[in-house]
MIBA-622947 format. One record per residue (C-alpha): x, y, z; residue in one letter; residue number from 1. Coordinates in Angstrom, 2 decimals. Layout:
N
{east: X, north: Y, up: Z, code: a, pos: NUM}
...
***
This chain:
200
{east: 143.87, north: 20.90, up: 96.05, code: x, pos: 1}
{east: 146.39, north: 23.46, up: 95.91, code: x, pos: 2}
{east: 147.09, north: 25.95, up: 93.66, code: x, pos: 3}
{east: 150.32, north: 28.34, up: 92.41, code: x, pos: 4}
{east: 148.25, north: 31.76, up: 93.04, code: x, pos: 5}
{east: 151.07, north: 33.88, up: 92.75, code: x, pos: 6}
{east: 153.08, north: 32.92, up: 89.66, code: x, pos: 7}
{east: 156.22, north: 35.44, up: 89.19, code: x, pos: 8}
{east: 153.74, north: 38.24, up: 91.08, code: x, pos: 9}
{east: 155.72, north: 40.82, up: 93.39, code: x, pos: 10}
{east: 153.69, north: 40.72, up: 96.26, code: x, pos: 11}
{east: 155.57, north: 44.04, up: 97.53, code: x, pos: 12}
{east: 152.43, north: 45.85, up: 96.90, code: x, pos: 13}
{east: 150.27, north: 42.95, up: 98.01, code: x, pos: 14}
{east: 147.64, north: 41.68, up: 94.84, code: x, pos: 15}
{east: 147.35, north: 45.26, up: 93.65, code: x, pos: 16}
{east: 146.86, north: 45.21, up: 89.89, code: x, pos: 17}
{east: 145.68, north: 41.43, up: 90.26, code: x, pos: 18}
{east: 142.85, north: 39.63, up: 89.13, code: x, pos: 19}
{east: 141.34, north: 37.55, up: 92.04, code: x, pos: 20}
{east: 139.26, north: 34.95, up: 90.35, code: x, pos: 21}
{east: 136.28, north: 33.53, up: 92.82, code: x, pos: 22}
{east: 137.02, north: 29.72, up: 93.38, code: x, pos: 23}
{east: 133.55, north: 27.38, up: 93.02, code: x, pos: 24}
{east: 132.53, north: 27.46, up: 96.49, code: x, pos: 25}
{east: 131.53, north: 30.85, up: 96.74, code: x, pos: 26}
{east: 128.37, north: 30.49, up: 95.33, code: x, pos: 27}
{east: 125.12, north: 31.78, up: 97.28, code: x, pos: 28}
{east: 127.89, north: 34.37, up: 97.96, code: x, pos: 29}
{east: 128.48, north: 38.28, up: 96.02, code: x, pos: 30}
{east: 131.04, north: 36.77, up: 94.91, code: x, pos: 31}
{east: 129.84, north: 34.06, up: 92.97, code: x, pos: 32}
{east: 132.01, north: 33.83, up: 89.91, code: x, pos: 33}
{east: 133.11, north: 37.02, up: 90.66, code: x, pos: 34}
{east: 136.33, north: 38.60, up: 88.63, code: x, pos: 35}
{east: 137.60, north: 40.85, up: 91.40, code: x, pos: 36}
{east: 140.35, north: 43.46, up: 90.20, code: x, pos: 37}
{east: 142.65, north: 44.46, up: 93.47, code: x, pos: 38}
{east: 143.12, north: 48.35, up: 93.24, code: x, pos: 39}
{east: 144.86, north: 48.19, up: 96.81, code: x, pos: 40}
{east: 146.70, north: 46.29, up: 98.67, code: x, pos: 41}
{east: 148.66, north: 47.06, up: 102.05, code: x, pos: 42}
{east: 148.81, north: 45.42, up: 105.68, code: x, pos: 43}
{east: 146.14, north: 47.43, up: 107.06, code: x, pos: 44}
{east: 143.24, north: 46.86, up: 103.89, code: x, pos: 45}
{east: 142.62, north: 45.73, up: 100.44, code: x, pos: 46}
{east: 139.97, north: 47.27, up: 98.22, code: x, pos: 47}
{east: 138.60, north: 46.02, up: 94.86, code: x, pos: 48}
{east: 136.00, north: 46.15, up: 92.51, code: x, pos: 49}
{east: 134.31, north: 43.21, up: 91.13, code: x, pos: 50}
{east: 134.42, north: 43.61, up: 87.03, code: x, pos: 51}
{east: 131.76, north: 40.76, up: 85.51, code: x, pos: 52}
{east: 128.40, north: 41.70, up: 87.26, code: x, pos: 53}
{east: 125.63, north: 43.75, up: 85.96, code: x, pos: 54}
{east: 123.71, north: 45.58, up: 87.95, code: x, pos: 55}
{east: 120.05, north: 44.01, up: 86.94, code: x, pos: 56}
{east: 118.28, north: 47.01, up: 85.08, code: x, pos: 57}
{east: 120.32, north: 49.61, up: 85.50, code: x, pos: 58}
{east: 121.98, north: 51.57, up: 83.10, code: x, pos: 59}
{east: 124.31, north: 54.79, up: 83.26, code: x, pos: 60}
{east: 121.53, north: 57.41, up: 81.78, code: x, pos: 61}
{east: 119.45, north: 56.51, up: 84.71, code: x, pos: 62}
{east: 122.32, north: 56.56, up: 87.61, code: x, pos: 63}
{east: 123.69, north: 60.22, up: 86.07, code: x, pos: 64}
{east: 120.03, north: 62.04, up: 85.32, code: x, pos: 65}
{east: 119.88, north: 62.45, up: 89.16, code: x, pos: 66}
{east: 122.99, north: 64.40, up: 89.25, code: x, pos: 67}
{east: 121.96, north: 66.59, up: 87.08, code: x, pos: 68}
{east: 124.64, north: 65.27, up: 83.64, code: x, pos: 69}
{east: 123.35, north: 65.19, up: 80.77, code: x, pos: 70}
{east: 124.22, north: 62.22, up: 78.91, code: x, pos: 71}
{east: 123.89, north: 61.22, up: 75.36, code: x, pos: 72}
{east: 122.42, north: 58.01, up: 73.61, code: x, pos: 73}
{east: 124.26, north: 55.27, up: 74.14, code: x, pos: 74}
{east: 124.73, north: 56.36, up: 77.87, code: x, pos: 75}
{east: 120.50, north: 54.76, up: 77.48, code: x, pos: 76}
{east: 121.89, north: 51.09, up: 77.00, code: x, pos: 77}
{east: 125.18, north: 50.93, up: 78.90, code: x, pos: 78}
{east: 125.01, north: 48.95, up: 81.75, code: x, pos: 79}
{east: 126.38, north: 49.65, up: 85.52, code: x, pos: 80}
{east: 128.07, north: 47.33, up: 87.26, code: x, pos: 81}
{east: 127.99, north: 45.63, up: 90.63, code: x, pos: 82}
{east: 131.54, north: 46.59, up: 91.89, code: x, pos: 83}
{east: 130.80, north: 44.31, up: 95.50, code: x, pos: 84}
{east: 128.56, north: 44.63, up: 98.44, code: x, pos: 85}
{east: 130.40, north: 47.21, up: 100.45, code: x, pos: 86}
{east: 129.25, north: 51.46, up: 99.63, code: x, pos: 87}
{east: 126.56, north: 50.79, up: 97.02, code: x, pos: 88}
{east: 125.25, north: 54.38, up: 97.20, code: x, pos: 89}
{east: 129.26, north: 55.16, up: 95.60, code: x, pos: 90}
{east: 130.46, north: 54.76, up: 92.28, code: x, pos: 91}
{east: 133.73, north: 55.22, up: 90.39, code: x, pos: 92}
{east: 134.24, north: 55.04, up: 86.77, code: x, pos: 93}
{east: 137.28, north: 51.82, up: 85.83, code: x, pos: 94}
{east: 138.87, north: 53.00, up: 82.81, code: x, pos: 95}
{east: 141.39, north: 52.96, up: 79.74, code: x, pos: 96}
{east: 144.40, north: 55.37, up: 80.53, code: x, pos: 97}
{east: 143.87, north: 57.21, up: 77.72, code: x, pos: 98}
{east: 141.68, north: 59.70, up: 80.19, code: x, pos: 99}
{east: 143.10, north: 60.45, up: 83.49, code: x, pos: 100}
{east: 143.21, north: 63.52, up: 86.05, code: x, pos: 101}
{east: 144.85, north: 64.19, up: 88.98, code: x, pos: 102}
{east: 142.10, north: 62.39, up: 91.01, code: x, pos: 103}
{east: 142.61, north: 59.27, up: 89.01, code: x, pos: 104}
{east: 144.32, north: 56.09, up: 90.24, code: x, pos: 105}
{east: 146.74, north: 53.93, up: 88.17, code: x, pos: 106}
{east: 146.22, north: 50.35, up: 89.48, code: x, pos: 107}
{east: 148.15, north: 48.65, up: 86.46, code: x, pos: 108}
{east: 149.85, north: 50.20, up: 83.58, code: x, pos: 109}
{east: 147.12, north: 50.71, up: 81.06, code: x, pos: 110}
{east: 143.73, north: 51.15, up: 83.64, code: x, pos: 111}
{east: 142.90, north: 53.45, up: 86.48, code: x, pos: 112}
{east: 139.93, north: 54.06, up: 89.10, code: x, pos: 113}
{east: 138.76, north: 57.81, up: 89.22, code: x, pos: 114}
{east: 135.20, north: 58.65, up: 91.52, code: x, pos: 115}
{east: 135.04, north: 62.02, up: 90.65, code: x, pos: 116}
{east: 131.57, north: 64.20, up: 88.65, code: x, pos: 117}
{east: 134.43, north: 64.90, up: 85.64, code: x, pos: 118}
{east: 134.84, north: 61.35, up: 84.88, code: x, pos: 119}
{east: 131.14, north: 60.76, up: 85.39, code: x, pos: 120}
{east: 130.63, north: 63.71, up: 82.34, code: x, pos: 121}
{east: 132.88, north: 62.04, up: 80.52, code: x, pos: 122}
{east: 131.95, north: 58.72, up: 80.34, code: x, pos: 123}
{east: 128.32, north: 60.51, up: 79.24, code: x, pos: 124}
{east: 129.70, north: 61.88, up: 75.98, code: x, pos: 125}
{east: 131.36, north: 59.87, up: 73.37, code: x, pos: 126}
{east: 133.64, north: 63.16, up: 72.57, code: x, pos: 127}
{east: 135.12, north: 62.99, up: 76.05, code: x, pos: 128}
{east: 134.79, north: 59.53, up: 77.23, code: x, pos: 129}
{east: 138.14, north: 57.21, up: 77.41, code: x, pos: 130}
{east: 138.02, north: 54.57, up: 74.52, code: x, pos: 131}
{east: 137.11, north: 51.61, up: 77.41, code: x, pos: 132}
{east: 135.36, north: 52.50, up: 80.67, code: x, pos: 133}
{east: 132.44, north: 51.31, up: 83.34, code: x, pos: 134}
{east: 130.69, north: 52.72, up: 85.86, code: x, pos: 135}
{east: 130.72, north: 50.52, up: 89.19, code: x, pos: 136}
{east: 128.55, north: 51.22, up: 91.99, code: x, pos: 137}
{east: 130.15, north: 49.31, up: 95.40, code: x, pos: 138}
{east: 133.35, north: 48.10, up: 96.34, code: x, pos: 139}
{east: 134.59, north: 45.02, up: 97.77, code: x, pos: 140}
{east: 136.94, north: 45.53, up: 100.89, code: x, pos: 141}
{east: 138.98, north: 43.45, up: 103.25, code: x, pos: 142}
{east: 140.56, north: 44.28, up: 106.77, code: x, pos: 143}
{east: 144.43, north: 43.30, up: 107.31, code: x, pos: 144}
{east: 145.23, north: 40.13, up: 106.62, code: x, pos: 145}
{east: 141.52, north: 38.69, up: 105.93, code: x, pos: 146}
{east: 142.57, north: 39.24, up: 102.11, code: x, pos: 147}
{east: 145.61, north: 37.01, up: 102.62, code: x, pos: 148}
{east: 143.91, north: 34.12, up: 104.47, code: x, pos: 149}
{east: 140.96, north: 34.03, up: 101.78, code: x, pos: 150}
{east: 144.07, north: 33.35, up: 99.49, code: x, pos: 151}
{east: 145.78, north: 30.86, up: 101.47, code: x, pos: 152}
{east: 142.01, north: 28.58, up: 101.72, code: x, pos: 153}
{east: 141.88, north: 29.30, up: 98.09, code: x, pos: 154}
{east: 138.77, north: 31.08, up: 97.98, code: x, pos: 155}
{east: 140.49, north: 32.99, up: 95.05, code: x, pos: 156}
{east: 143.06, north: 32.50, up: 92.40, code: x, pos: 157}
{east: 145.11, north: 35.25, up: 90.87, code: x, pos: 158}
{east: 146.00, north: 36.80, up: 88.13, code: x, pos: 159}
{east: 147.51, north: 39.70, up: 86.07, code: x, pos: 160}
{east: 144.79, north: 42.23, up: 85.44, code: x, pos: 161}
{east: 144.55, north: 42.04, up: 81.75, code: x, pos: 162}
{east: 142.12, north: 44.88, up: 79.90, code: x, pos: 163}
{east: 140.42, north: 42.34, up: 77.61, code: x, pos: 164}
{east: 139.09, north: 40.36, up: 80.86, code: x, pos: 165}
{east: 138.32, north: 43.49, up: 82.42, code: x, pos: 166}
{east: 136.93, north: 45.07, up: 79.61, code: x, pos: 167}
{east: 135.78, north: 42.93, up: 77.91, code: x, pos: 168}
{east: 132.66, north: 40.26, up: 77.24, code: x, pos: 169}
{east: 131.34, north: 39.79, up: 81.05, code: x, pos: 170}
{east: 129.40, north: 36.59, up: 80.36, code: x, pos: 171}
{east: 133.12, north: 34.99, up: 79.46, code: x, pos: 172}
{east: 134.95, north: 36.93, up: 82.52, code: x, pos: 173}
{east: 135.31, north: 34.43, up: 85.14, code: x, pos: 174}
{east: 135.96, north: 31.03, up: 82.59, code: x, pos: 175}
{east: 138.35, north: 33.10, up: 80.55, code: x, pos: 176}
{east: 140.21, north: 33.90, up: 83.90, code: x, pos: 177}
{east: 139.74, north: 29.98, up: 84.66, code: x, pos: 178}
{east: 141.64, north: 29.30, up: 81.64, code: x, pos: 179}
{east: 144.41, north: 31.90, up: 81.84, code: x, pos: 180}
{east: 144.94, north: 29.88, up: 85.01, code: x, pos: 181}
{east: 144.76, north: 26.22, up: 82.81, code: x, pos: 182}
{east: 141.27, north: 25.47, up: 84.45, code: x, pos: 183}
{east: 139.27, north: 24.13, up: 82.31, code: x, pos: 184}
{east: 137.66, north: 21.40, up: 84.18, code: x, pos: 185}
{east: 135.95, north: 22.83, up: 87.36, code: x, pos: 186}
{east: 134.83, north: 19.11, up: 88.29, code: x, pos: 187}
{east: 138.14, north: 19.18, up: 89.71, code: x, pos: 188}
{east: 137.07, north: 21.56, up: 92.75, code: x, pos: 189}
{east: 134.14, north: 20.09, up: 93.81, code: x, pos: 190}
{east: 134.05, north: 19.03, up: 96.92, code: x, pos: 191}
{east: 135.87, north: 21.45, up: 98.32, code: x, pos: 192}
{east: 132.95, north: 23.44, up: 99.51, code: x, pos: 193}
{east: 133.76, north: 26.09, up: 102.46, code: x, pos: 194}
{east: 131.79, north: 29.57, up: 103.28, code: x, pos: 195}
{east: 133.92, north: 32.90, up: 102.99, code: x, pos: 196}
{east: 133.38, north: 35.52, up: 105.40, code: x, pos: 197}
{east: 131.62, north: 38.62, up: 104.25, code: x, pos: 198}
{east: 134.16, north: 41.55, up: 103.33, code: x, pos: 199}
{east: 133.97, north: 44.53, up: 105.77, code: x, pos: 200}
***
């Protein structure tokens, strides 16, 4: 079964500012009803951060005390998220434009990508910290044109990056993506079970 992945998407810039929404078949995969947003895209690579996955356990006060940031009490219960398999020992804070720097990369027009200590800090304190942001530790990557065939198998779907999927409840992530797409009956792709090669 095929699929319209692109709607009215200009792929001049590849799937940058897409969602790419994980296809059934991944399972037993890290990307198992993954929501991947694209913050990347050229002929050489793609890079991405998966947006729906909790890192079991962990939490930001924990990942920051070892740098030495102080961080204040909510900082206790907010989770960190599994951004894909590739650089786990990195992390970059996703976040609401309403905090950038120079450092800081716009992937669509209201969320960027900044890995820098200052956005760390500000994430820890509720004075400083953007009005939406998460801490993801990992990246997903691709090497020229594996990105492209993964599409054309339809290992993933795509589309727009919207801040309320990103952002928002990650239990509901991947079916509200399903359903942005009109899937709402995943009976339809089974069957159509194929392995994905691991990023690079």
């Amino acid at each position: 079964m095929t699929h319209d992945t692109h709607g009215t998407h200009d792929l001049s810039d590849g799937f940058t500012g897409q969602l790419l929404v994980a296809l059934p078949h991944l399972e037993d995969t890290p990307f198992e009803e993954a929501v991947c947003l694209i913050c990347t895209h050229d002929d050489e690579h793609a890079f991405g951060v998966i947006v729906n996955k909790p890192l079991d356990g962990a939490k930001l006060a924990e990942i920051v005390k070892g740098m030495g940031i102080p961080s204040d009490e909510a900082a206790e219960e907010t989770p960190v998220y599994f951004g894909g398999p590739v650089g786990m020992e990195r992390g970059a804070v996703l976040h609401s434009l309403d905090y950038r720097t120079d450092e800081t990369v716009q992937i669509t027009p209201d969320v960027g990508l900044t890995a820098t200590r200052e956005a760390l800090e500000a994430i820890c304190d509720r004075t400083k910290a953007p009005n939406k942001a998460m801490l993801i530790m990992g990246h997903s990557g691709w090497s020229g044109g594996q990105l492209e065939n993964e599409m054309k198998r339809n290992d993933w779907l795509s589309i727009d990056a919207k801040s309320e999927i990103i952002f928002g409840d990650k239990t509901e992530a991947w079916s509200d993506s399903l359903s942005h797409l009109g899937i709402n009956d995943l009976g339809q792709f089974r069957g159509n079970e194929r392995p994905v090669p691991q990023p690079n």
